[in-house]
MDAnalysis code that builds the backbone (N, CA, C; Angstrom):
import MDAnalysis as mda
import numpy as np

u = mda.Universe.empty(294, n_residues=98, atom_resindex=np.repeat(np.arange(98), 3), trajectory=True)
u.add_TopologyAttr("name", ["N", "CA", "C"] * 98)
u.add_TopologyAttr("resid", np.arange(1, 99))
u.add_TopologyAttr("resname", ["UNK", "UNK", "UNK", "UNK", "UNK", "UNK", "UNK", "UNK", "UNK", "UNK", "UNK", "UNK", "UNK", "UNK", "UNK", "UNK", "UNK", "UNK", "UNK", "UNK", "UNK", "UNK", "UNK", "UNK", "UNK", "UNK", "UNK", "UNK", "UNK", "UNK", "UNK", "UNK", "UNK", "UNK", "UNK", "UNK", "UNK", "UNK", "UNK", "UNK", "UNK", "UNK", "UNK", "UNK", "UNK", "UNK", "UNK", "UNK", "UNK", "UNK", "UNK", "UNK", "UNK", "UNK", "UNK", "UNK", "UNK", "UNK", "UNK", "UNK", "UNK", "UNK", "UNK", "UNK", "UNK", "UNK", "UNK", "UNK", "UNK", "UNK", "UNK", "UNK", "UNK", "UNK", "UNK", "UNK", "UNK", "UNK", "UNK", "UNK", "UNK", "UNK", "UNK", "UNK", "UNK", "UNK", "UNK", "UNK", "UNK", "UNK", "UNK", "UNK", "UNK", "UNK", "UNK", "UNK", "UNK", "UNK"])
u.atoms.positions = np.array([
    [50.098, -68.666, -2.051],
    [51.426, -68.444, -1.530],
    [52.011, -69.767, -1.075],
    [53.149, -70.027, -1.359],
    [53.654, -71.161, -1.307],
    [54.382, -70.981, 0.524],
    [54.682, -72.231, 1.131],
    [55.162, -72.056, 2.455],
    [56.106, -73.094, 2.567],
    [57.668, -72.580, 2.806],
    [59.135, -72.957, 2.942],
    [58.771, -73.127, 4.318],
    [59.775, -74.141, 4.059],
    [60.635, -74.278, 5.742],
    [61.433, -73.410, 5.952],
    [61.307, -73.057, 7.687],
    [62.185, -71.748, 8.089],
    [63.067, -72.412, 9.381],
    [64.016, -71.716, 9.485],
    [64.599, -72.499, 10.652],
    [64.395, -71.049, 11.906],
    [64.896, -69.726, 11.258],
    [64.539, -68.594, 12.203],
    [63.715, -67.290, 11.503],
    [62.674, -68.230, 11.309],
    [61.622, -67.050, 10.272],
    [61.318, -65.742, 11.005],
    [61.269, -64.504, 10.398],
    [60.874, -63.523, 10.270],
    [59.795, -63.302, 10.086],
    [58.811, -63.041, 11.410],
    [57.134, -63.245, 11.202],
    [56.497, -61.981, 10.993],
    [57.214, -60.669, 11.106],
    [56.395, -59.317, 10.910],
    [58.016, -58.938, 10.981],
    [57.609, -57.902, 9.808],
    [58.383, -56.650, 9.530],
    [57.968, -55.535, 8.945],
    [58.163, -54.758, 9.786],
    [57.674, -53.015, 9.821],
    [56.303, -52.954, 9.231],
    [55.612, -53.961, 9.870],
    [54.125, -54.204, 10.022],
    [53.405, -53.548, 10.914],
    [52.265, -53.234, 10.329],
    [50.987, -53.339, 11.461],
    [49.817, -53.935, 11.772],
    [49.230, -55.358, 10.619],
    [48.502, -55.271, 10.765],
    [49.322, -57.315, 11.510],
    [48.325, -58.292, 11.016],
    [48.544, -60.014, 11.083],
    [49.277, -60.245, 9.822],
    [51.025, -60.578, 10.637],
    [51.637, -61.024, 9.492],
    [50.814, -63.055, 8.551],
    [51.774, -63.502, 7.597],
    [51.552, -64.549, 7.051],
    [51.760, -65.419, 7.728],
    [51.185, -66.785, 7.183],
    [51.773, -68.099, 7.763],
    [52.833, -68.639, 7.366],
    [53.647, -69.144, 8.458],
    [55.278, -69.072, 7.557],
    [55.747, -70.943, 8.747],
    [55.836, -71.939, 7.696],
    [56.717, -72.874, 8.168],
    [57.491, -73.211, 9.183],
    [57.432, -73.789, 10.445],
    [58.243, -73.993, 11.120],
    [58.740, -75.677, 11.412],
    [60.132, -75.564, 11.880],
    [60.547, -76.721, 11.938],
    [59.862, -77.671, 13.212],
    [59.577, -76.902, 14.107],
    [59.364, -77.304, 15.125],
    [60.152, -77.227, 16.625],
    [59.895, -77.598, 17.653],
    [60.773, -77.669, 19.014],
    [60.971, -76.553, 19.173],
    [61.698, -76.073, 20.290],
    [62.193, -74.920, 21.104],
    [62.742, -73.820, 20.592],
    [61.911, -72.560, 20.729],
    [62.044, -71.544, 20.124],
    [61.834, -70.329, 20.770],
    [62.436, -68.987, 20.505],
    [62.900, -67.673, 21.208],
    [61.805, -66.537, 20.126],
    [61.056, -65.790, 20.819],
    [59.796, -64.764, 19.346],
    [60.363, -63.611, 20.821],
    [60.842, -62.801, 19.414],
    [60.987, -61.353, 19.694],
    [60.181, -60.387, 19.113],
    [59.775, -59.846, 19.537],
    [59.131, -58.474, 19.275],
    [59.309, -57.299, 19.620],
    [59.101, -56.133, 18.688],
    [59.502, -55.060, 18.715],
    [58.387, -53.944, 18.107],
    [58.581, -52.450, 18.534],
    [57.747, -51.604, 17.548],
    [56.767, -50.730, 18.282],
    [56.181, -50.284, 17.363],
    [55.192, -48.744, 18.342],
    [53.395, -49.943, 18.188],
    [53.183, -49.958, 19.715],
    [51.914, -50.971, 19.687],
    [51.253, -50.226, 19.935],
    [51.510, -49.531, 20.531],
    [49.761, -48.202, 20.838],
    [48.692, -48.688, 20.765],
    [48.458, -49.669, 21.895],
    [47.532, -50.290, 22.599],
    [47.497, -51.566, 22.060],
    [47.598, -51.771, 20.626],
    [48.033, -53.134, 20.402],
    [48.346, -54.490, 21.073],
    [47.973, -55.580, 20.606],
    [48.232, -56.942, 21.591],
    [49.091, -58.201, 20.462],
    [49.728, -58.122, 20.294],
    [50.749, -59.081, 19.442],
    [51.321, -60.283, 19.903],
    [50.475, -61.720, 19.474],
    [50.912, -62.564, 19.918],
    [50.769, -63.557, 18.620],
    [51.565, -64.536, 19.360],
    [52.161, -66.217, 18.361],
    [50.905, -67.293, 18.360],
    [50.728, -67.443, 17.305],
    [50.013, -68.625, 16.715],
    [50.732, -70.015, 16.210],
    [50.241, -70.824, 16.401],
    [50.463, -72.138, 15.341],
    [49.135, -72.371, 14.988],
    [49.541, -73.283, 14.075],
    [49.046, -74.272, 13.197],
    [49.455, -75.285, 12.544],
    [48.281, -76.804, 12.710],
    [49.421, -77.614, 11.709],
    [49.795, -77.474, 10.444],
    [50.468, -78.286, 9.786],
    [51.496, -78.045, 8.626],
    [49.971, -78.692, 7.433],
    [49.414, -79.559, 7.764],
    [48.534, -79.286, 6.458],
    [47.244, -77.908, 6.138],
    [47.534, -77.260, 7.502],
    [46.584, -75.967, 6.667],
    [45.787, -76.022, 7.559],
    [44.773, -75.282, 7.199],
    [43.537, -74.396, 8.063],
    [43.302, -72.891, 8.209],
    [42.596, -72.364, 8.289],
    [42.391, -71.323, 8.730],
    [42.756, -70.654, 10.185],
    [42.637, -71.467, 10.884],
    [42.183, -71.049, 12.352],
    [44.082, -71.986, 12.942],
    [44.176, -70.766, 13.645],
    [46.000, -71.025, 14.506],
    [45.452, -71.418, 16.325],
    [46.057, -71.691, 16.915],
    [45.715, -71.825, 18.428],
    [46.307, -70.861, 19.051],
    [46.619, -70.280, 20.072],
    [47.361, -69.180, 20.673],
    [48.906, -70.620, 21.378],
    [49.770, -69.569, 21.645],
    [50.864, -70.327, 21.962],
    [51.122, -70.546, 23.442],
    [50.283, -69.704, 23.754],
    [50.437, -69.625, 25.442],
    [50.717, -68.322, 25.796],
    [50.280, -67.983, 26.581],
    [49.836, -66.100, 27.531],
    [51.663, -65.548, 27.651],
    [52.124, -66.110, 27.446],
    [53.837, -65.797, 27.303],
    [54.044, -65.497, 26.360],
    [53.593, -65.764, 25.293],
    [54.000, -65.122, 23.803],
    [53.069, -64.609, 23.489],
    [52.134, -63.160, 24.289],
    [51.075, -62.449, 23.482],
    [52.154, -61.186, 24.726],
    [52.227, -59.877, 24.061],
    [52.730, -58.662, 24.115],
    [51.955, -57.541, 23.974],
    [51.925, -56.584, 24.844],
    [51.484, -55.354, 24.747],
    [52.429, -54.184, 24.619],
    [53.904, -54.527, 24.507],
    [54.567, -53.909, 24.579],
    [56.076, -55.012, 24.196],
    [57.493, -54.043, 23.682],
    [58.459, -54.440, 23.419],
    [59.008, -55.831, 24.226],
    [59.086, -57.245, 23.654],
    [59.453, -58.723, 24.751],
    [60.074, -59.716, 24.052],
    [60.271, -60.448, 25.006],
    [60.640, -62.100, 24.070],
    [60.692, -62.897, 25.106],
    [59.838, -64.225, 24.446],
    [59.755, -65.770, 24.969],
    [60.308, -66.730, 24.544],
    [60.257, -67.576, 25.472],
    [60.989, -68.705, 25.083],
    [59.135, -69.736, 24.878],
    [59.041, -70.635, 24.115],
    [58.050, -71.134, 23.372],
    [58.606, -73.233, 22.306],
    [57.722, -73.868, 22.694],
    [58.247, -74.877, 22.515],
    [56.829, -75.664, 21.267],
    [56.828, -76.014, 19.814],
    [55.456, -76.143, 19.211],
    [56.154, -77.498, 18.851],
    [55.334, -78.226, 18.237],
    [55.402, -79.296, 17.177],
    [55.969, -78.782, 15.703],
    [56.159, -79.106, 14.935],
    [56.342, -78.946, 13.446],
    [54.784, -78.624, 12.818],
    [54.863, -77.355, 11.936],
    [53.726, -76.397, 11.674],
    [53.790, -75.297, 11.431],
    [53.235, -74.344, 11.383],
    [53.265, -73.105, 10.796],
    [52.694, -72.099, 11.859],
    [53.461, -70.489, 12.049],
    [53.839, -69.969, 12.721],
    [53.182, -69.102, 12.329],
    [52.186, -67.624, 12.856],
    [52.023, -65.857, 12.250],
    [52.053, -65.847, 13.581],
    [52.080, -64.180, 13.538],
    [51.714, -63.091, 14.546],
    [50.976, -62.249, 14.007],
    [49.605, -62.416, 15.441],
    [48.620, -61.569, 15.448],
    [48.837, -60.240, 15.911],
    [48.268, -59.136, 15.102],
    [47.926, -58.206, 15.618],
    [46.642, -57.883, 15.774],
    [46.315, -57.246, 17.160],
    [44.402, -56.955, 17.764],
    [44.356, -55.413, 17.989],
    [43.790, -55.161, 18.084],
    [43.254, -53.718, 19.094],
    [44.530, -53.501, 18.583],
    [44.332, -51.529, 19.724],
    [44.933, -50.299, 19.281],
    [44.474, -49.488, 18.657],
    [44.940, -48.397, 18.437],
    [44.851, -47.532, 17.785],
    [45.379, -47.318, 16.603],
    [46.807, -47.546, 16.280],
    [47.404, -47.548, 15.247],
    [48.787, -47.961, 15.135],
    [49.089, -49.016, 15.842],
    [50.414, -49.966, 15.872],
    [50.783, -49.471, 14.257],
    [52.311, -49.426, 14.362],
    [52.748, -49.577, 13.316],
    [54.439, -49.928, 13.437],
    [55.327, -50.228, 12.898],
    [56.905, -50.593, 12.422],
    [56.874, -52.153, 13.469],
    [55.659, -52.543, 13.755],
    [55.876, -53.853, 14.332],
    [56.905, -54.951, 13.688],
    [58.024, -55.621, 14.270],
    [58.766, -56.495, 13.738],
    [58.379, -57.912, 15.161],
    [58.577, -58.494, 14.442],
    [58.300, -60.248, 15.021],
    [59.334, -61.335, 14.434],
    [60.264, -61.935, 15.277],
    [61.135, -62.815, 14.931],
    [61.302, -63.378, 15.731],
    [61.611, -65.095, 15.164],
    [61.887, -66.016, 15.639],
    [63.156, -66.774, 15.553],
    [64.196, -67.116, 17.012],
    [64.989, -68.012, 16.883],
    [65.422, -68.950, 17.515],
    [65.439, -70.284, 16.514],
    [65.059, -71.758, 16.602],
    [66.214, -72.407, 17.132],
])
């Protein structure tokens, strides 16, 4: 899968499980979330821009157990949202704006 630059990427839609890794420009940024979490824990990752497997957490402000949004500040790199636990999260949406 190839990975664009995003300026206000769309990290989960009407998801349930860990959306993709998706490009970011970098600097100061707003992650909304939305959706039925049913026990679920949904939070923001980075990673740098040449790759890896493994994302860092973004900070205890951008992980959700329920409907939120943060304000969040990364380097230039690449962006998912995790989904953990629950029972059966589902129509999860995750967006970001830069």
């Amino acid at each position: 899968m190839s990975i664009t630059d995003r300026v206000n990427p769309t990290l989960l839609a009407n998801a349930s499980a860990t959306g993709e890794w998706t490009r970011y420009q970098g600097g100061e940024g707003t992650l909304y979330v939305r959706g039925t979490f049913d026990g679920a824990t949904v939070a923001l990752e980075w990673r740098e821009a040449d790759g890896g497997d493994t994302g860092v957490p973004v900070g205890s402000n951008a992980s959700f157990t329920e409907a939120g949004m943060c304000s969040f500040k990364v380097p230039y790199g690449d962006l998912r949202v995790t989904v953990t636990g629950g029972s059966s999260p589902s129509g999860l949406y995750a967006s970001v704006k830069g």
